[in-house]
Legacy VTK file of the C-alpha trace (Angstrom):
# vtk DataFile Version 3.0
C-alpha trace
ASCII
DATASET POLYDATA
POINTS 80 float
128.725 97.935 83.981
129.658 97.011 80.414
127.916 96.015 77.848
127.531 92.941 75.707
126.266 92.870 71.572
123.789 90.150 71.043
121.654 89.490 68.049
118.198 89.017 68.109
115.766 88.306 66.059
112.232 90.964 66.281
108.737 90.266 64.395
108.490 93.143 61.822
105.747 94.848 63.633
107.548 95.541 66.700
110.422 97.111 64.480
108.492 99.446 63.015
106.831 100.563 66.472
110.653 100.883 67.891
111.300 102.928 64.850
108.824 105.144 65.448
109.769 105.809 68.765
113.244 106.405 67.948
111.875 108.788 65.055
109.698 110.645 68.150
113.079 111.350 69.652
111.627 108.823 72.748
114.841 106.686 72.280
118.352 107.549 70.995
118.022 104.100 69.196
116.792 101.081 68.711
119.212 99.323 71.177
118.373 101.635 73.837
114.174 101.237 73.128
114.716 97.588 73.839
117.672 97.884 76.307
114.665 99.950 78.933
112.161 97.505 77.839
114.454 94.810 78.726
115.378 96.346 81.898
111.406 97.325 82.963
110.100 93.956 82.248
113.194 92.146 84.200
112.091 94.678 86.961
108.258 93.808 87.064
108.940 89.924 86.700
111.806 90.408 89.998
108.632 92.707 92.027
105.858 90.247 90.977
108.183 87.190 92.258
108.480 89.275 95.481
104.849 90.041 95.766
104.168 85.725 95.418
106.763 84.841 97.901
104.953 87.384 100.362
101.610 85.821 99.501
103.047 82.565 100.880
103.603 83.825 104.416
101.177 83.466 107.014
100.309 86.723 108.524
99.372 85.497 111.581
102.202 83.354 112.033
104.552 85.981 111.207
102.911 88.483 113.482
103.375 85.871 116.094
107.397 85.788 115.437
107.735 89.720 115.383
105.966 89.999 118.917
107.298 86.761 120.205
109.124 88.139 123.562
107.548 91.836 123.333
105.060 91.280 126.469
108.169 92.025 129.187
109.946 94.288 127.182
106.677 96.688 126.302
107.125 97.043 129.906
110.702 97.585 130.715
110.863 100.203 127.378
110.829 104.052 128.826
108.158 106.172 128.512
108.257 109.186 126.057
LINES 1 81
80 0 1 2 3 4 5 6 7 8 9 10 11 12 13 14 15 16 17 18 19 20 21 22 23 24 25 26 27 28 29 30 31 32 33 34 35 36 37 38 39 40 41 42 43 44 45 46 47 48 49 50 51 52 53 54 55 56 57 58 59 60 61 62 63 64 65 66 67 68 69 70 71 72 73 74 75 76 77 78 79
């Protein structure tokens, strides 16, 4: 995928604690520090949102829909 330049402005703080990272030899640079912290937070917000939209199933309801039908075919299913 390619990539895009922006510009962004970053509190002086979290500058020098990319810098330092960068310094360790963590990061190749500052754009890739923020380009994985960018990437890792997008990923936890996307898992959290999946984790909500589960919360607003109902388990017994779904359970319901997943064995709706399997009373005759339990039967008809060969033994192993």
């Amino acid at each position: 995928m390619g990539k895009t330049k922006v510009a962004v402005t970053i509190d002086a703080a979290t500058i020098i604690k990319i810098d330092r990272l960068v310094n360790a030899k963590v990061f190749a640079n500052r754009s890739q520090a923020i380009q994985e912290a960018l990437y890792e937070k997008i990923e936890r917000i996307e898992h959290t949102r999946l984790a909500e939209e589960c919360a607003k199933l109902d388990a017994v309801e779904e359970r319901q829909l997943a064995e709706e039908g399997m009373n005759g075919e339990i039967d008809a299913w060969p033994e192993y």
